[in-house]
N, C-alpha and C positions, 0 to 999 in steps of 0.2 A: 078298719080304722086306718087313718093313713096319716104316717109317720110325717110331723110337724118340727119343726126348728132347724137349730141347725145340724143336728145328729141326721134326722131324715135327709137332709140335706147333702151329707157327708156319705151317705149310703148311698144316695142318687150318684154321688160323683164315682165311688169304687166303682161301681157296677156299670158306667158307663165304659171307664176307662178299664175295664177286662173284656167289655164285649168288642172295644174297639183299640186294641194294641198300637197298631200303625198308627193310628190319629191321636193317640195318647202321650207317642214317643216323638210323635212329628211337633209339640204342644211342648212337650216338655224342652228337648233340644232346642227350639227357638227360645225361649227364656232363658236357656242355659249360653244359651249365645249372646243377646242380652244383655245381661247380669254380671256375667262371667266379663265381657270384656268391659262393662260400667264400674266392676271391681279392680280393674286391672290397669285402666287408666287413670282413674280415683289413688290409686294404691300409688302409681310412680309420679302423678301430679305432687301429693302429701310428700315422696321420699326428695323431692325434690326441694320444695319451699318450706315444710314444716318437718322434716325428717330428723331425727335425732343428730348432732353436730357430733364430729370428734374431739374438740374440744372444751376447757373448763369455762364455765359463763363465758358461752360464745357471744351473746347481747356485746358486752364489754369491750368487744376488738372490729377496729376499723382497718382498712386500707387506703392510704395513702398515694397518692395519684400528683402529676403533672398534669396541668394543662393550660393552653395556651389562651387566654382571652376569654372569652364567654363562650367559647367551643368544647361542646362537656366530653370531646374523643379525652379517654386515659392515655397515659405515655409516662413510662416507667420512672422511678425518680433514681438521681445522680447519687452515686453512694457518699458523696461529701455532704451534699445533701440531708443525707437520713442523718446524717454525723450530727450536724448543727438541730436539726429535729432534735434527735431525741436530747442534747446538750440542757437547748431552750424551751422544753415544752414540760411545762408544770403541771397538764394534764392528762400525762402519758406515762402511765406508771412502769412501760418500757416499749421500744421500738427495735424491731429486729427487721431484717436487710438479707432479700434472696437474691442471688443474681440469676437466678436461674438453671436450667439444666446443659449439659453436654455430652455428646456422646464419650464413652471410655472404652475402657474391659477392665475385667479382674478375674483375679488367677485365684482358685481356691484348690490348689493340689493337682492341676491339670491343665487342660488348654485355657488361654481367655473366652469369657463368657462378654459381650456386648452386652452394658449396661448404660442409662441414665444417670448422671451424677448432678445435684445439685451441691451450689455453694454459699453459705447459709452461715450470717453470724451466731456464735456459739448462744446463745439466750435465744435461738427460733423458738425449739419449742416449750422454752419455758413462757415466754410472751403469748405464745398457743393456748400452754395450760395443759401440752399433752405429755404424758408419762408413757417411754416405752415400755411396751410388753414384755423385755425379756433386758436385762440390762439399765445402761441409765442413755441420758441424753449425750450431749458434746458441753466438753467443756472447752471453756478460751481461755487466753494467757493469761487474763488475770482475774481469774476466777479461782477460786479454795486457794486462793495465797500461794500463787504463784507457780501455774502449770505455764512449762516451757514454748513460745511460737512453735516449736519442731516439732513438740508434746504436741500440743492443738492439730498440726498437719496431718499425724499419723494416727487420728480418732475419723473414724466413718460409723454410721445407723446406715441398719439395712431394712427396705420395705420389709412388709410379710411375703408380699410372693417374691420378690428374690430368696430371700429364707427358706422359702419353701420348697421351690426350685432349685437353686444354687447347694442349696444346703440341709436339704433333705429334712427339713424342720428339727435340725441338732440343736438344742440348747446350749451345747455345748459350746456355739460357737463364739459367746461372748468370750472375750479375751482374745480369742484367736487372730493369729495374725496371718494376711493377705497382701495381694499383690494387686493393687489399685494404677492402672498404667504405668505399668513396672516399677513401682514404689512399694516401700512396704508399708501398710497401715494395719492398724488392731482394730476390729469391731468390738463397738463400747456398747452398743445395744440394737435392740430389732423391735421397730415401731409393730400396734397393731393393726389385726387387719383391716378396721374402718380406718384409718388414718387416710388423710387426701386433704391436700393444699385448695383450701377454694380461693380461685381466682376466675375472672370471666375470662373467657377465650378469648377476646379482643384486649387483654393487656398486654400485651408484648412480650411479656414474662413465661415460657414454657415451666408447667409444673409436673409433669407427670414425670417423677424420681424414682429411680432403682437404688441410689448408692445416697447416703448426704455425709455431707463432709464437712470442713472448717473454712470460714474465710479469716485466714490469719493477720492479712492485711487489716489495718487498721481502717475504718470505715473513712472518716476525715482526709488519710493519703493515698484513697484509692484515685489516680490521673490515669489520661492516656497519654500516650509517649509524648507527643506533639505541644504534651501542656493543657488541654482543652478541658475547664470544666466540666463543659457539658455537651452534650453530644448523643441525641436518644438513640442512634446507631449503633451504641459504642457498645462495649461489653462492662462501662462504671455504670452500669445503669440496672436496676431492678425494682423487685416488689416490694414495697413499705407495708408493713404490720404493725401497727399501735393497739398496746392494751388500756382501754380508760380506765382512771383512776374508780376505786370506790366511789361516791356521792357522788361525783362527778357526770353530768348527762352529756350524752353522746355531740348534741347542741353547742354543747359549751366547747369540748374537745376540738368540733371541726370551725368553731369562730376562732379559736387559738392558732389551729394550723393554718389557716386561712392568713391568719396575723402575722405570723413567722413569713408565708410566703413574701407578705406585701414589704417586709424587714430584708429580704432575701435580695428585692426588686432595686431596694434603695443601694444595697452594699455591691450589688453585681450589675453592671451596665448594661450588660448583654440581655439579663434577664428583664428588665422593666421596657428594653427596644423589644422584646418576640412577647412582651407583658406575659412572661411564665409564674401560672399562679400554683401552687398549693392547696389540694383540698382531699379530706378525709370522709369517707363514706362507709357507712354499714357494713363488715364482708358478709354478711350472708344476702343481703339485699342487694350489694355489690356483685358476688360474684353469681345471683340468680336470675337477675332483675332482664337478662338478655332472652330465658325461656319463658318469660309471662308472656308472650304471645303464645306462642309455644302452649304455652298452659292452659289457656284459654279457647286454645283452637281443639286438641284433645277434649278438653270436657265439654265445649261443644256438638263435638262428634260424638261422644260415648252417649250423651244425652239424646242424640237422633236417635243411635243404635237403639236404644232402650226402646225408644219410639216408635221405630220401625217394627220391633220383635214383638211390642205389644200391641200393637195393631195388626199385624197379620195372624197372631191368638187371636184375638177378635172374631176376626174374619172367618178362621178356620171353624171355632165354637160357631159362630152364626150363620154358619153359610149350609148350604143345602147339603153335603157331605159328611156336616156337623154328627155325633150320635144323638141318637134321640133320649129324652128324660122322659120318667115317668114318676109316677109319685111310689112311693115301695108302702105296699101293705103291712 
């Protein structure tokens, strides 16, 4: 009597694949090849575009960009700039201002360690939505009723991997005080390990921080010596973060900033001659939007791969090499 469905069917396959090991493991490894890498580029496409954010209702927060005419290149905006932003925007239920990073050192009981420092108005990552790990945020001068400009200078967060490096993942080291390009400063807290500033690689803005710190400066009297508004060269110039309001749709937030700019255009002469305009964009769609090729070309290759491995299965089962089946009594 000979074995019917799919049980027979399953018997047929063991017994194939023990009489023929090499051809069973040559079958398997190509689908493991496959699979494995359809899994792998699926895996960092998602970590990429749909991957969990660091911060709170990431939807909610735009960046804010320069740009000149109908030319959609981003180009940093002027920190007097963010001033009057966040002043006049009724849809911004706040706006924080990075300038950026710079090389330093700091001294933790030994040699200087070469680090990244960025400089960052005290509200960064509350406008974020992110709560340090170990510690609190930065606070500014006038914030809890009255912490001192000097107070503000001497607060730094430290990434996770300087912490972990530097500092051997002490807990302790909240409170502790350091030597920040031979200054003394206190760590007030140490961000977690998924923290990371999304910005596209083409803003002009370097984000990748070891050290952040205060800009005590007042956003509105941030100049360059010369007097210059504006000047994308300069170092008054960085990345805008806006968080939108509640009810508020993202639509509405960037016809506002848009609006301000063209308010911006009338009050500065220089700005409506170079017609420097104002405009807010998604950040996750902002700082992603550069790898959708990118995205698209991986999972069109992993999809060959798939393709490829299961056609030469195929081939291998059908071809004259193949083991033979028989029906199992």
């Amino acid at each position: 009597e000979l074995a019917t469905g799919w049980s027979g069917d399953l018997r047929v396959s063991l017994r194939s694949l023990r009489r023929s090991p090499v051809f069973s493991a040559t079958v398997v490894l190509t689908l493991a090849i496959g699979i494995g890498g359809t899994a792998s580029v699926l895996g960092f496409v998602h970590e990429i575009f749909r991957g969990p954010s660091p911060y709170a209702v990431p939807e909610r927060l735009v960046l804010v960009w320069n740009t000149l005419g109908d030319d959609p290149t981003r180009m940093p905006v002027a920190a007097p700039d963010a001033a009057l932003l966040r002043e006049r925007s009724r849809t911004l239920a706040g706006v924080a201002f990075m300038s950026g990073t710079v090389d330093g050192g700091i001294e933790a009981g030994g040699d200087a360690d070469h680090v990244r420092i960025a400089t960052v108005t005290p509200d960064f990552f509350d406008v974020l939505g992110v709560t340090p790990a170990l510690g609190g945020g930065l606070v500014g001068p006038a914030a809890n009723g009255g912490t001192s400009p000097r107070d503000a200078a001497d607060q730094i967060v430290l990434s996770d991997a300087i912490w972990r490096t530097l500092f051997a993942s002490d807990p302790a080291v909240v409170g502790r005080s350091v030597r920040l390009d031979g200054r003394s400063v206190v760590v007030v807290g140490v961000l977690g390990g998924d923290f990371r500033v999304e910005l596209p690689p083409d803003a002009g803005v370097a984000a990748d921080a070891d050290v952040w710190a205060v800009l005590t400066t007042a956003l509105a009297e941030v100049r360059r010596t010369d007097g210059r508004r504006l000047d994308q060269d300069s170092d008054n110039t960085g990345a805008v973060v806006g968080r939108v309001r509640p009810g508020v749709s993202l639509e509405a937030a960037a016809r506002e900033v848009s609006g301000i700019g063209v308010v911006l255009q009338e009050e500065i002469p220089g700005y409506a001659l170079a017609d420097v305009r104002l405009e807010a964009r998604p950040m996750r769609r902002d700082a992603t939007i550069h790898a959708a090729g990118l995205g698209r070309s991986l999972l069109t290759g992993s999809a060959l791969l798939l393709l490829v491995a299961s056609l030469n299965v195929a081939v291998l089962v059908a071809g004259p090499r193949g083991p033979a089946t028989e029906r199992v009594r």
